[in-house]
N, C-alpha and C positions, 0 to 999 in steps of 0.2 A: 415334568415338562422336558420335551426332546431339545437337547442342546443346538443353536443354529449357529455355524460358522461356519463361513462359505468365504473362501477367499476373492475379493474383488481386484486387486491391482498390484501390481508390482513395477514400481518405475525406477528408474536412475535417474539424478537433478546436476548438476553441473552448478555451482555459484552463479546468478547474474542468468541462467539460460532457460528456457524453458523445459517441460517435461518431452523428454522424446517423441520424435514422431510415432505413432500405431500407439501409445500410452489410452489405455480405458479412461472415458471423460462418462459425465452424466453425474444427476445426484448421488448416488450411492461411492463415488468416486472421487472423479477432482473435486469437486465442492465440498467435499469433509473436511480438508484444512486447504489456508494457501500454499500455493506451489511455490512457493516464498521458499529456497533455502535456507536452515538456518543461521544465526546469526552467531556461528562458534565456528573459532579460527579462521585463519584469513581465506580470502577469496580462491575458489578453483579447487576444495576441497570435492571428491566423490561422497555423493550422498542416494542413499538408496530408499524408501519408502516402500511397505507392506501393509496394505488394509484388509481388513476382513472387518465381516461383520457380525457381530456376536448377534443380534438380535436386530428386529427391525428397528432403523433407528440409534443403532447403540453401536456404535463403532469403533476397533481397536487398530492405531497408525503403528508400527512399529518402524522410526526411524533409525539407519546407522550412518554413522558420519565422521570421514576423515580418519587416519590410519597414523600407527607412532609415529614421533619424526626422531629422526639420529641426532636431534639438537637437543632430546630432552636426556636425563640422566641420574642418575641417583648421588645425592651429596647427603654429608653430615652438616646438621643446621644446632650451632652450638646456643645454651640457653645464657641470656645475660642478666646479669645481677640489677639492684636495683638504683648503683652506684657505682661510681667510679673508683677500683680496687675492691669492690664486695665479693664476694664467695661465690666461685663459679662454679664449685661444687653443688651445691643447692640450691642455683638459681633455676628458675620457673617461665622468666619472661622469652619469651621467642622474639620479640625487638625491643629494640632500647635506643637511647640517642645514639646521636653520632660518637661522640664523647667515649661514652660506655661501650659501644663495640667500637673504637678503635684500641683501646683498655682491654680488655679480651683479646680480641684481633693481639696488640703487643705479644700477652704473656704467654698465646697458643705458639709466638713464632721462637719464644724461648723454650718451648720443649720440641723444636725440631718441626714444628708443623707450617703448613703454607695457606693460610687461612683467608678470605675476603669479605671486603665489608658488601653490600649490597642495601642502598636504597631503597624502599618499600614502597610503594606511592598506592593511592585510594583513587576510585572515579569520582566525581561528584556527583549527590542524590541532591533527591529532593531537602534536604534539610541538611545536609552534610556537605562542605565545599571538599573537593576530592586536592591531592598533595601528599606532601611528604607524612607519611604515617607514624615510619620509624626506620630503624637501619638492624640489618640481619648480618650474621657472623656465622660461615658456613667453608668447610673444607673438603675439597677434592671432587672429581667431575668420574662417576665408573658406570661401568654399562652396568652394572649385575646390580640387586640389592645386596647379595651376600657379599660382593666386595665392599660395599657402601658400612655393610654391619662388621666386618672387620676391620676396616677403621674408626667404626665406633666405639668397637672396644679400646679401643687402643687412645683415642681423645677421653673415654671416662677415665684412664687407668691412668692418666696424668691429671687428674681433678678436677675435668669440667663435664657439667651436666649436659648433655646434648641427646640428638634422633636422628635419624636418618630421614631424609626425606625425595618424592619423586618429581621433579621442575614440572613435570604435565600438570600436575597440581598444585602449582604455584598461583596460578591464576595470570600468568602472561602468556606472551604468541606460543602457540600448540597446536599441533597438526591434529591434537587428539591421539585416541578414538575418543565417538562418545555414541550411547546408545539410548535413544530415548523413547518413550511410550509414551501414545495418546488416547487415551478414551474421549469419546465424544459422545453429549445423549442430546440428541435432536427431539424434544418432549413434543415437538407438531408431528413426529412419527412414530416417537418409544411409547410404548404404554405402561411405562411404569413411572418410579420412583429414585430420588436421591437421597439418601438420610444415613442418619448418625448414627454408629450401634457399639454398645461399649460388654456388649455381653450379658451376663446373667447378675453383677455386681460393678459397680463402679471400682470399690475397693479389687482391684483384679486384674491381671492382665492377658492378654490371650493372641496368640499370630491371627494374623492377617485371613491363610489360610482356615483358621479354624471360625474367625467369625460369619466369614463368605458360606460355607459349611453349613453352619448354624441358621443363618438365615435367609439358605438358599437362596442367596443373591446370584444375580448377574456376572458378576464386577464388584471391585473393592480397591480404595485404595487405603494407606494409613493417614491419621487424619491429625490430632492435637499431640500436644507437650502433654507430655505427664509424667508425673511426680510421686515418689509413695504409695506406686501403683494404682492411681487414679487420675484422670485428665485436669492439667493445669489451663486456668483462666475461663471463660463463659464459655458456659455449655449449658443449651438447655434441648430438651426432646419434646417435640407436639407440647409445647408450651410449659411444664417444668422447666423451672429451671432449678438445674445440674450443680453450676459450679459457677460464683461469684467472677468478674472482668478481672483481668491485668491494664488497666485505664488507660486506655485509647487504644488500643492495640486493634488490627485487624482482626475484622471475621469473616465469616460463610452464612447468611441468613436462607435458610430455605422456608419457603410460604407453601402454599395449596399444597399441603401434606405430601412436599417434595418434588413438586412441579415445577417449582421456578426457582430462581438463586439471583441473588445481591450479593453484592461484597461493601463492605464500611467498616468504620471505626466505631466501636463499643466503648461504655463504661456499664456500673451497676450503680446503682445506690438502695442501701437494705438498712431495714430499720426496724425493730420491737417497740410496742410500747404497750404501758401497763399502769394503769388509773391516772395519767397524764404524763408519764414518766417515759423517757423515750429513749433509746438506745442506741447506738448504731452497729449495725451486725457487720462484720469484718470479713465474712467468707463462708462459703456453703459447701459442703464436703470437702474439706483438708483436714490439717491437722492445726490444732491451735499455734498461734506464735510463731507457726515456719510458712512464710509467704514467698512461695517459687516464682522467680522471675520479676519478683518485688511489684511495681505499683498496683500495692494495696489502698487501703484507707487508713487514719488513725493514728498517725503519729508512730509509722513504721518505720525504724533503722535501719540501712543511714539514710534510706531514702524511698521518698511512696514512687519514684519516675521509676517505671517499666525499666529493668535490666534484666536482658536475657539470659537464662543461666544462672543466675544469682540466688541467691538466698537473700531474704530482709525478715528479720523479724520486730516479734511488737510483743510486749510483757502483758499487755492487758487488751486478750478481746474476746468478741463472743462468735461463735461459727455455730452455724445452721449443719443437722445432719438428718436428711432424708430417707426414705425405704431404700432409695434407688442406692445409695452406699453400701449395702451389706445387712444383715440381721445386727449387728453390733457398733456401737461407734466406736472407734480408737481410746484405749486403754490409757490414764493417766491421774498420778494421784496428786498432782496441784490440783486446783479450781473443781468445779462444779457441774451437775449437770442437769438441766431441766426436762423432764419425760412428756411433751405435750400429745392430746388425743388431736383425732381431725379436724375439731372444735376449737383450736389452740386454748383450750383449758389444762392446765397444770397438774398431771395426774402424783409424781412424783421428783422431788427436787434432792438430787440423789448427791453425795457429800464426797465425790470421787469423778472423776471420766470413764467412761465405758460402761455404756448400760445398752437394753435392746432396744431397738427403734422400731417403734408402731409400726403396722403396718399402713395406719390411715392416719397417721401422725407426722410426727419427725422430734428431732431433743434439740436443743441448745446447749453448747458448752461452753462456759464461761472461765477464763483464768485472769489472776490478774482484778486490775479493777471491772471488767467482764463476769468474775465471779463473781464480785462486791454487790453485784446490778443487778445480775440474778438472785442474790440472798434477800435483797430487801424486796424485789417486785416482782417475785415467780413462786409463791407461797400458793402448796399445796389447794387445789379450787378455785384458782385464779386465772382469770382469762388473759392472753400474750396476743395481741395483732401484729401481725407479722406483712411489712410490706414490702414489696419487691419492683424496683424501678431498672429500666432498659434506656441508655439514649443513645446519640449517637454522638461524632467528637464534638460536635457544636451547641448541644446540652438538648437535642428536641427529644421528646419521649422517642422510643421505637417500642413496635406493638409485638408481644410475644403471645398471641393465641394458640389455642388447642391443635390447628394448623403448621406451625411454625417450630423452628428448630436452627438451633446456630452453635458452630462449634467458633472459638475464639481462635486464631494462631500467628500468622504474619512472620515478615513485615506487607505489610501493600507492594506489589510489584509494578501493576499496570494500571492507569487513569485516564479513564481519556482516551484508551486505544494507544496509548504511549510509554515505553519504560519509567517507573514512579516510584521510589523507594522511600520512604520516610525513616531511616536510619536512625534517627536520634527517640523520633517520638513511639520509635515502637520498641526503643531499650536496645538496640545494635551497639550503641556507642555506650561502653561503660562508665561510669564517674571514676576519676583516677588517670594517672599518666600509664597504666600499664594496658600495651594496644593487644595482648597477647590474644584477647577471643575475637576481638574487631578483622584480627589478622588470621587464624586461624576456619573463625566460623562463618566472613563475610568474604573477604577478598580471596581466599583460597576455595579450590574446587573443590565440593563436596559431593554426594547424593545429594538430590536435590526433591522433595514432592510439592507439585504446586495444583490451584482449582483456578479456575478461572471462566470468565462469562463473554461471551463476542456477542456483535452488535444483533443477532437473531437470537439471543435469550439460552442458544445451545450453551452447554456446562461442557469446559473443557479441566477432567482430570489429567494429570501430569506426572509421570518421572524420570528423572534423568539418572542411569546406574554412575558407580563411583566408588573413587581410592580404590580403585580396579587396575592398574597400570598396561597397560597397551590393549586393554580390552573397553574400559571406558572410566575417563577420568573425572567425571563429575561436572559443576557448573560453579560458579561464583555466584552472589546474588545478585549481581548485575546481570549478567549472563543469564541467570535465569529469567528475571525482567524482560530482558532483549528476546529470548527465547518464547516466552508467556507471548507479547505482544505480536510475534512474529508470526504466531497460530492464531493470529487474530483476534487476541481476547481483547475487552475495549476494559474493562477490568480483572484483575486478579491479585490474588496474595499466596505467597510462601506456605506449608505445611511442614509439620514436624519432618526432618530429613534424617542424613548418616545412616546409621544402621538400621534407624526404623524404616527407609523410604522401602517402599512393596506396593505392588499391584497383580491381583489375582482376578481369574477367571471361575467361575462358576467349579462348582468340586473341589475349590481350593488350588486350584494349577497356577502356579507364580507365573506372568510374564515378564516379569524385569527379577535381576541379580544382586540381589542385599548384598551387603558389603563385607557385614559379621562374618569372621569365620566360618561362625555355630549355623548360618542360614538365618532363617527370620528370626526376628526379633518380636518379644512377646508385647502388645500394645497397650495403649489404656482405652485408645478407641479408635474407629476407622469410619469412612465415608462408604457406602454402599447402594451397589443400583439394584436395585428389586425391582421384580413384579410389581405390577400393581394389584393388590389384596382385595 
């Protein structure tokens, strides 16, 4: 297929003003997003907009916005302990009380240094009252980062753990820059598709570029969390399902085999059962016992609520593994493993982990009392029904047919046509007094990818470049809410970001600047707009 992109517009926006006079108007133009500046840094910032159109229908914004400012600068951000006089040598927390960084704050001004405490403060979400978070301990204001990293050295070489860090990415007033990309699929004029694609293997990872490639897609963006080389939380494709909930978490429901999009909050519930004997399954392609991101099912430690980033495990469960994993399941000689046919008839109940997986079948791994379950009710010629339940956070079924496809991620951004963050219930907020990822991976600017839906059904993909310093410094996830709603979505949620956020055009050509050193970063899955087949 002959590749179509035809540049349609290019405008300048002024904060508060409208598009220049002679500015191209008509569908293919101003109608693709609002003329809405957006809503990062303060008022009066220069913002420029570039559309073209990849295909009919399928449109790519390229905004830029806002230029360094001489206020922002590079400082050393020292780590504090988890006590008052504890070891600042191996401390790990980026805030602490007030208390403990002024205890720090003290003992840096007895080796000669000039150090300041600095207040933290949160917005308020939907579930989260916004205030004081924690208090930061941080020395010296330099333009350069290598002067910044020569003071670094010189704060570790007196015993305390610290980084260097850039204020534009602090997540308060910044002139910026930031650079952001919008795709938009208009399904009443694309004729294609939106769907999940994790490659040739779930077990496996692959850039952005190479799935776009592979699937001669359109357009791509990166799409879930994953973990072990495989995508973390619900996922399932044309009605497989992939990969067990992180419980309540945001997703991406796509229907009419990729025509349309919702957004909601998911759980699963999954169960075997065998001559009345009934089980409950714990997870579908992971690894036994390691629960990424935590809310799982079954009396997971220290806790089944959603935390992001986290690990939670559980001693005894049983995990579902699919074709779609690999020729093999994961290798382990606790627990058990049951070989079922497409019949869920019990071909082989094998005395170890890691066996081959049917191709019209799938195994059950069992450790723990998981394996106990399996020894008494997965006896060679025995039949295993396997059920698998979708709902959403209010407990109604939701219908995952042959049609249908959802990848899990969040948090929720937009509702309503409103900024809408659920913070707490989608694992932002760790359990414990240490605010260090609250602060790191919400209130500070990152890459950011987001999807999102406006009130005409259009899918608005998203990403914002970042930890880029005077080129583009990323978003908050506030900011990105604000941002999301500002393009009109009336819903939306969050996508894996950091180093994964990418978005690629047809042949694999990146339009946005990962953050990695190395360039892209290898996926577990991604979002892609195809043809229609």
């Amino acid at each position: 297929m002959r590749r179509h992109l035809a540049i349609v517009t290019t405008a300048t926006l002024l904060l508060g003003l409208a598009a220049p006079a002679g500015a191209a108007t008509g569908q293919d133009t101003a109608d693709v997003l609002p003329a809405t500046p957006l809503p990062l840094g303060p008022a009066g910032l220069t913002e420029t907009r570039e559309t073209t159109e990849v295909a009919p229908g399928l449109t790519l914004t390229t905004i830029r916005r806002g230029a360094p400012s001489p206020d922002d600068v590079w400082t050393v951000h020292v780590n504090l302990p988890d006590t008052v006089g504890g070891d600042a040598a191996t401390a790990t927390a980026a805030l602490g009380t007030r208390e403990i960084a002024l205890d720090v704050a003290a003992r840096l001004r007895q080796e000669g240094e000039t150090p300041r405490v600095e207040e933290v403060t949160g917005p308020d979400f939907a579930d989260v009252p916004g205030g004081t978070v924690g208090h930061a301990v941080r020395i010296g204001r330099y333009t350069t980062e290598e002067d910044a990293a020569s003071a670094l050295r010189r704060v570790r070489a007196a015993g305390f753990a610290a980084t260097t860090r850039y204020t534009a990415q602090d997540g308060g007033t910044t002139s910026g820059p930031w650079r952001v990309h919008v795709l938009t699929i208009d399904f009443d004029r694309f004729d294609g598709r939106l769907v999940p694609s994790h490659g040739p293997t779930l077990a496996g990872t692959e850039t952005l570029s190479e799935l776009v490639v592979e699937q001669d897609a359109l357009a791509g963006v990166n799409a879930q969390w994953f973990y072990d080389d495989a995508p973390a939380g619900l996922y399932a494709v044309d009605g497989e399902l992939l990969g067990a909930a992180t419980d309540g978490r945001a997703g991406l429901r796509l229907t009419d085999g990729g025509r349309a999009a919702e957004i909601g909050a998911y759980r699963t519930e999954l169960s075997v059962r065998s001559r009345g004997a009934t089980r409950e399954i714990d997870g579908v392609n992971r690894l036994p016992g390691v629960i990424r991101n935590c809310g799982g099912v079954g009396g997971d430690l220290p806790t089944q609520r959603p935390q992001h980033d986290r690990t939670c495990t559980d001693p005894g469960e049983l995990v579902r593994f699919t074709p779609d994993y690999g020729p093999d399941s994961p290798a382990g000689d606790d627990g058990v493993e049951a070989v079922l046919d497409g019949k869920g008839r019990v071909v082989t109940l094998a005395p170890a982990r890691g066996t081959a997986i049917p191709e019209e079948g799938s195994t059950l791994q069992g450790i723990g009392d998981g394996a106990q379950w399996l020894r008494d009710n997965a006896r060679p010629g025995s039949r295993l029904k396997i059920t698998e339940r979708v709902e959403d956070r209010s407990g109604r079924r939701v219908r995952i047919g042959p049609d249908t496809s959802v990848i899990q991620v969040g948090p929720t951004l937009v509702r309503g046509g409103e900024p809408w963050v659920d913070a707490y219930a989608d694992g932002l907020v760790h359990e414990g007094t240490d605010a260090t990822f609250y602060y790191n991976w919400v209130l500070r600017r990152n890459p950011r990818s987001m999807v999102g839906v406006d009130g005409e059904g259009r899918v608005l993909l998203v990403t914002i470049d970042g930890r880029q310093a005077g080129f583009s410094e990323g978003a908050s996830i506030a900011e990105a809410a604000d941002v999301m709603a500002a393009l009109g979505a009336r819903r939306a949620m969050n996508l894996d970001g950091g180093g994964s956020t990418a978005m690629a055009l047809r042949g694999g050509a990146l339009v946005n600047s990962p953050s990695d050193a190395a360039g892209q970063r290898s996926l577990g899955n991604a979002l892609l707009v195809v043809p229609r087949s």
